[in-house]
C-alpha positions in Angstrom: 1.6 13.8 26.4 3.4 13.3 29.5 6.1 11.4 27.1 6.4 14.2 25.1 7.2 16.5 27.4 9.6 14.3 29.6 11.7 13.4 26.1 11.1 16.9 24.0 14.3 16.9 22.5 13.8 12.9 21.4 10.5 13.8 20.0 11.6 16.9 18.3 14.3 15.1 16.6 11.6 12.2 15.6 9.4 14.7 13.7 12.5 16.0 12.1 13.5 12.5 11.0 9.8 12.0 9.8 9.5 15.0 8.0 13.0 13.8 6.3 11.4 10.7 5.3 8.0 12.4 3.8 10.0 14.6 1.8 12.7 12.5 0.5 11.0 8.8 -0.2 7.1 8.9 0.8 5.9 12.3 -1.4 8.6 11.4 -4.4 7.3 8.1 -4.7 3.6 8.7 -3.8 2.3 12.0 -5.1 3.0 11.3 -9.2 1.0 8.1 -8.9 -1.7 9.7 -6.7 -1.9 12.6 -9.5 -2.1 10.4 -12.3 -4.2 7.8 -10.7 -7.2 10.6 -10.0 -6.8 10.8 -13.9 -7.0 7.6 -15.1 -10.2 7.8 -12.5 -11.4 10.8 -14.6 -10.9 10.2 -17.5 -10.5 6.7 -19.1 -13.5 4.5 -19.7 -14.7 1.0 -17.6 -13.3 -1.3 -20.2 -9.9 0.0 -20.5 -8.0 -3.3 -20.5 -8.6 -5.5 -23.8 -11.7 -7.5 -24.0 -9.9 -10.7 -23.4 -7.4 -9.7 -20.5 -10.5 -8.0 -18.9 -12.5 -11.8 -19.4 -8.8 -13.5 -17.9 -9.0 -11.1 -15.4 -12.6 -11.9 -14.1 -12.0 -15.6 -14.3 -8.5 -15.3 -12.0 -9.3 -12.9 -9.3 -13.1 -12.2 -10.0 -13.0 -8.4 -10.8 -13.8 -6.3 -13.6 -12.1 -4.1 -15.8 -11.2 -1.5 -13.5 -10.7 -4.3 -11.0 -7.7 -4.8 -13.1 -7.1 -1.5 -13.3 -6.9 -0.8 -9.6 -4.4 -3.8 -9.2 -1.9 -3.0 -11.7 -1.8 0.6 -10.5 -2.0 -0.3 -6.4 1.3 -2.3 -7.3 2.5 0.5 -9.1 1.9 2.9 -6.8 2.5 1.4 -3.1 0.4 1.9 -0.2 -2.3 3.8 0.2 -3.0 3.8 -3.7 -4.9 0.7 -4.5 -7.1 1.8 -1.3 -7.3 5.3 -2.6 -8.5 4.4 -6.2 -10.8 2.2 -4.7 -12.7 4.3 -3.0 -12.6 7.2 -6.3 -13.9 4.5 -7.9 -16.4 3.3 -6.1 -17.7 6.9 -5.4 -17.7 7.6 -9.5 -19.9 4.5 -9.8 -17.4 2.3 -11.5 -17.5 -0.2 -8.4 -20.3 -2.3 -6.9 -19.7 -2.3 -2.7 -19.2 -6.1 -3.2 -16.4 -6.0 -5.5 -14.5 -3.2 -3.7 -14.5 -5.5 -0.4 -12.9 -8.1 -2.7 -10.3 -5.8 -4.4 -9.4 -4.3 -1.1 -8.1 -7.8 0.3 -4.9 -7.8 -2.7 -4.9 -4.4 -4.1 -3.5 -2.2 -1.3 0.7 -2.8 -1.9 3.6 -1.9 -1.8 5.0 -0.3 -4.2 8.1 -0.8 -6.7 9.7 2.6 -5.7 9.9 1.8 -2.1 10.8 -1.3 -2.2 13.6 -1.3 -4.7 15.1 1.7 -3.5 14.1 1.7 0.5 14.4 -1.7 1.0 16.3 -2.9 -1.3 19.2 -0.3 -1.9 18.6 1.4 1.1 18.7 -1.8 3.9 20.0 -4.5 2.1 22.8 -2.5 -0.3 21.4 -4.7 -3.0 18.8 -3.7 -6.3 18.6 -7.4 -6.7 17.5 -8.2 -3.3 15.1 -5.7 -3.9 13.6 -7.1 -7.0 13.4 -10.1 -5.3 11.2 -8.5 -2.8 9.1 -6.8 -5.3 8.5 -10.4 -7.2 7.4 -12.1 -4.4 5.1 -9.1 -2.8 3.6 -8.7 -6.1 3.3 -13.0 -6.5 1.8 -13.0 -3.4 -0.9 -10.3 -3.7 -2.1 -11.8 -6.5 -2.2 -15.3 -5.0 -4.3 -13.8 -2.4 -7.0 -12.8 -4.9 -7.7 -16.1 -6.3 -7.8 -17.5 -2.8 -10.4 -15.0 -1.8 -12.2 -15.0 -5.0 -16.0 -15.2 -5.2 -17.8 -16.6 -8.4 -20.0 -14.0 -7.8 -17.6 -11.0 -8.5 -16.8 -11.7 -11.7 -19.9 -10.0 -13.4 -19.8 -7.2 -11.0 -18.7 -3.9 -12.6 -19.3 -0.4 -13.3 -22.6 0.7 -12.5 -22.7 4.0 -14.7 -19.9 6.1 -16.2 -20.6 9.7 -16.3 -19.0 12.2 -19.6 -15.7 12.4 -18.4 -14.6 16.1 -17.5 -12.2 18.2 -19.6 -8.9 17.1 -19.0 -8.0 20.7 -17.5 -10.9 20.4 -14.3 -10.0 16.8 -14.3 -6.4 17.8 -14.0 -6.5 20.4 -11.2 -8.9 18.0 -9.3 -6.4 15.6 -9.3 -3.4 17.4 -8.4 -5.9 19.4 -5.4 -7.1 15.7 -4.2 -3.7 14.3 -4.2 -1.9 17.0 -2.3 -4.4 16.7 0.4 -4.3 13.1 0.8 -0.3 13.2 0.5 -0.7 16.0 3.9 -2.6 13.6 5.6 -0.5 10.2 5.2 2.7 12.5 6.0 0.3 13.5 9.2 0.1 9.8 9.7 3.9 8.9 9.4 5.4 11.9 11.3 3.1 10.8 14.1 3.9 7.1 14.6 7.4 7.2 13.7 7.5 9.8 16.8 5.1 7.8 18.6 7.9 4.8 17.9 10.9 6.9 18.7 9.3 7.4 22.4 8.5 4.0 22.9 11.8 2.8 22.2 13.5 5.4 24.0 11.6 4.4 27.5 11.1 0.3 26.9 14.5 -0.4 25.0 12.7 -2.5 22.6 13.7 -2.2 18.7 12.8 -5.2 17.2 12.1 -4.7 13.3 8.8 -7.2 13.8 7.3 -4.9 16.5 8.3 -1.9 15.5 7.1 -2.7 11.5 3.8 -4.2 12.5 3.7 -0.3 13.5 5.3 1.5 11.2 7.0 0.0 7.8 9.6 1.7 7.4 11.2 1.7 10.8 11.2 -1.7 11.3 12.7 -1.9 7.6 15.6 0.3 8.8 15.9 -1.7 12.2 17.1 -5.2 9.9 20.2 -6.9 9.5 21.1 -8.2 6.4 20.9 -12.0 7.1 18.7 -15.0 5.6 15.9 -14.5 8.6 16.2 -10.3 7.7 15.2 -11.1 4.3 12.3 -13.0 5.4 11.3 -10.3 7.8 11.4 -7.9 5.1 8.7 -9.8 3.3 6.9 -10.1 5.8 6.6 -6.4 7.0 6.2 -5.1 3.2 3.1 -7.9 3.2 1.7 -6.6 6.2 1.8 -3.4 5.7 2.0 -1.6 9.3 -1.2 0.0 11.4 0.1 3.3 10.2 -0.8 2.1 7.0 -4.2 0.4 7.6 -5.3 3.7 9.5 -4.3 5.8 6.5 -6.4 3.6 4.1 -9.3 3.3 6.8 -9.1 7.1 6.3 -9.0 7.0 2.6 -12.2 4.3 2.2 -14.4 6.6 4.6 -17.7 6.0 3.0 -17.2 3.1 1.3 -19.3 -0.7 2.4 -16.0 -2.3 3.9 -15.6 -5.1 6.3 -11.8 -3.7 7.9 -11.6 -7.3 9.9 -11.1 -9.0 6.5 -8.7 -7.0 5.0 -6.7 -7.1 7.8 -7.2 -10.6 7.9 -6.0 -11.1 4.2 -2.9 -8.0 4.9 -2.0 -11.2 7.7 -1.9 -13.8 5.4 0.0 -11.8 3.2 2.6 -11.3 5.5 2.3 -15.1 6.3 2.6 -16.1 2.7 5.4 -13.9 1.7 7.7 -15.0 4.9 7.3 -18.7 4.1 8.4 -17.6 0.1 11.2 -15.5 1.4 12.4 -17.5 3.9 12.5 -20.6 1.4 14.2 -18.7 -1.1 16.8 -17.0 1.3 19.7 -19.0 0.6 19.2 -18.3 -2.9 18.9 -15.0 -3.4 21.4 -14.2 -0.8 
């Protein structure tokens, strides 16, 4: 408080940044998938993959249909989304407590849209580099959930599936629960970018590590464009940021999770995709 009011015009000018942000890159690339994901939610059924990708999928990461379903769509999507439709799913019954700890260790991702265009275009001046990033965020993820697979998620699935709605109710539900979750992670960007802004302003510290382990896009901005940048990239997009993990702590209220071990496993993503980057620097650059 006392920072705020010692560096009011820095703050001001952070929540204007922020606000920039939200409305050019987070709500553009988060609210369609957030609308569309509470319908998928809604209104498809549990075995909406293909009997046999839905049997490949439970033998590789140990997760059912809609397993599958929340992966494909949480790297679709970007962060919070895999968290989000993890928790409507679990809620609708579609998702056994054990199986939603599992997803929620590789599901929660970036997403393409960020990470092409943010990263990629926007720091590096590259939509290869970018791609690049994608790949190995994406390779990653999914290495992550055969590592932490269990034999014993593999026959966990839906525990009931209710009529689904008519689309109309199931659409204004979705668009109504997207809007209010897009107001709160805006909440949760506008107040640590600020939070960031004063902190650098009285410390002089700017690295992209610290600063990213905070908040993703910041340090993202803060990077060169050299081979170690590249693998710092990887690295924050694997880890995510706190901003992040409190916005999907606030989006799995009320759902059986462990947070140590997905934080744990957001780690070793950011491990994992530093040692790929890194190794592949002098090759994609």
């Amino acid at each position: 408080m006392l920072g705020v009011l010692a560096l009011s015009a820095q703050a001001a000018q952070a929540v204007r940044q922020a606000l920039q942000l939200c409305a050019y890159s987070v709500i553009p690339s988060l609210f369609p998938f957030f609308v569309l994901s509470g319908l998928f939610v809604s209104l498809t059924p549990p075995q909406f993959f293909p009997r046999a990708v839905s049997r490949a999928g439970g033998r590789l990461w140990g997760c059912s249909s809609d397993g599958l379903m929340v992966f494909f769509l949480g790297i679709l999507g970007g962060y919070p989304l895999g968290a989000r439709m993890i928790c409507q799913m679990y809620k609708s019954g579609r998702l056994r407590g054990e199986e939603v700890q599992h997803l929620l260790l590789f599901c929660n991702n970036a997403g393409p849209a960020f990470i092409l265009g943010m990263v990629g275009l926007g720091r590096f001046g590259s939509l290869r580099i970018g791609v690049y990033l994608y790949l190995i965020h994406v390779f990653c993820a999914a290495l992550l959930g055969i590592i932490f697979r269990k034999k014993t998620t593999s026959a966990l699935g839906a525990q009931h599936y209710s009529t689904p709605p008519p689309f109309s109710a199931a659409l204004v539900h979705a668009i109504s629960s997207a809007g209010s979750s897009m107001v709160q992670i805006c909440a949760f960007v506008v107040f640590f970018i600020t939070l960031l802004q004063l902190f650098s302003s009285t410390t002089n510290l700017s690295h992209p590590l610290l600063l990213g382990a905070v908040e993703l896009t910041n340090g993202i901005l803060q990077l060169g464009n050299g081979h170690a940048d590249f693998a710092m990239a990887a690295a924050l997009l694997g880890w995510g940021g706190i901003s992040v993990h409190l916005q999907t702590a606030a989006v799995l209220e009320g759902t059986p999770v462990h947070f140590l071990r997905y934080l744990c496993a957001k780690a070793a993503h950011a491990a994992l995709s530093y040692g790929i980057a890194f190794a592949l620097s002098s090759f994609v650059l």
